[in-house]
C-alpha positions, 0 to 999 in steps of 0.5 A, spaced: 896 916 657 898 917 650 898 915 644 906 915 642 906 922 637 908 929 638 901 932 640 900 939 638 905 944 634 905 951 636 905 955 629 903 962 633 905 966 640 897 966 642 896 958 639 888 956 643 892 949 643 897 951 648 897 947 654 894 953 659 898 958 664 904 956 658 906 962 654 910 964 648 913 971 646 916 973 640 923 976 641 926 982 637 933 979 634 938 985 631 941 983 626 948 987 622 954 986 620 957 983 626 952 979 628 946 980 632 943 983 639 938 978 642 934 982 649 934 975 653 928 979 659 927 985 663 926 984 670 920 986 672 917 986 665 914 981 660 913 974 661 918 974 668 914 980 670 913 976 677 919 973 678 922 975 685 930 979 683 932 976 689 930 969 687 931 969 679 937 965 677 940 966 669 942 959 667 945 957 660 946 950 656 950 948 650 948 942 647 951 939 640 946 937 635 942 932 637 941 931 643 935 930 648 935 934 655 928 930 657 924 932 661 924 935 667 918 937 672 918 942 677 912 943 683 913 950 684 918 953 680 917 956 673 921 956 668 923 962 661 927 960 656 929 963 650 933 960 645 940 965 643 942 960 638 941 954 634 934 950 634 930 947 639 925 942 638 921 943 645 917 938 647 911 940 653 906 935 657 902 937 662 902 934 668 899 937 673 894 932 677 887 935 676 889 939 670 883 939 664 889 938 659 893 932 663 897 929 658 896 934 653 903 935 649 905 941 645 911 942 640 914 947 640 920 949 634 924 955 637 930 958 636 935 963 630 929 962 626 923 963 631 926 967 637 921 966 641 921 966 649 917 960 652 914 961 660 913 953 663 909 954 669 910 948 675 907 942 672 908 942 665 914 937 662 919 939 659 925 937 654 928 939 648 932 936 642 937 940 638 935 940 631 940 942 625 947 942 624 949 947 628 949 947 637 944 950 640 945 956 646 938 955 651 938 961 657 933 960 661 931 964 667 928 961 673 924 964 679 927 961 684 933 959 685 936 952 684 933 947 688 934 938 687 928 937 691 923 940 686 927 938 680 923 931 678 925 927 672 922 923 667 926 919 662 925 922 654 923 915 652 917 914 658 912 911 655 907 913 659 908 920 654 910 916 649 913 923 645 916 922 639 922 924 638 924 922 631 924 926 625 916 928 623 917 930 616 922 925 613 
């Protein structure tokens, strides 16, 4: 399918290299002297707009530096995530049998530094790597409860995506 690389890095929220029905917000973050205030989602409003109350599930991991959680698919769910600490190198390959962009890969760097909310729609791989020192805290909402029968997963080191996940800018 590919060429073993990261494919795309996404620099800006409204990118024309984002693989289609992926979206990305940027996120207040209130920083004082306690800390900060990151706002995860309003229901009913911005990207989970259309998620069902009574079937959105509030998910959260920590994952220490350097590990990969890659990849996942999903046939009818869609996920948001929002990194509320650490930073996250996302990785996103279109799946979707059909799809003008199958294959097409983003990468996405997301975190304290980027507070971004990311939307991945059915379809479209995804996975990330803590980058830095420090873990990293990803809550992600779902528009559909838990389900293991539309969860799919693809090995991270799958050479029919070929991601690379080694450090780019040595």
């Amino acid at each position: 399918m590919n060429e073993k690389g990261i494919g795309k890095v996404i620099l800006k929220p409204e990118s024309e290299h984002l693989i289609p029905g992926v979206k990305v917000v940027k996120v207040d973050l209130w920083p004082d002297d306690r800390g900060y205030f990151l706002e995860v989602a309003r229901l009913g409003q911005g990207l989970v707009a259309e998620f069902p109350p009574e079937s959105t599930q509030v998910s959260t991991a920590l994952s220490y530096p350097g590990t990969i959680k890659a990849f996942h698919i999903h046939q009818k769910q869609t996920d948001c995530w929002l990194a509320a600490a650490g930073m996250f190198q996302v990785a996103l390959v279109d799946l979707r049998a059909g799809s003008a962009t199958y294959g097409l890969r983003n990468t996405l760097y997301i975190g304290k530094l980027r507070p971004w909310q990311l939307l991945i729609p059915p379809g479209v791989a995804h996975g990330y790597k803590v980058i830095g020192g420090e873990p990293g805290v990803l809550v992600y909402l779902t528009n559909r409860l838990y389900d293991p029968s539309d969860e799919g997963r693809i090995a991270y080191n799958d050479a029919s995506i070929a991601y690379d996940w080694e450090l780019q800018h040595k």
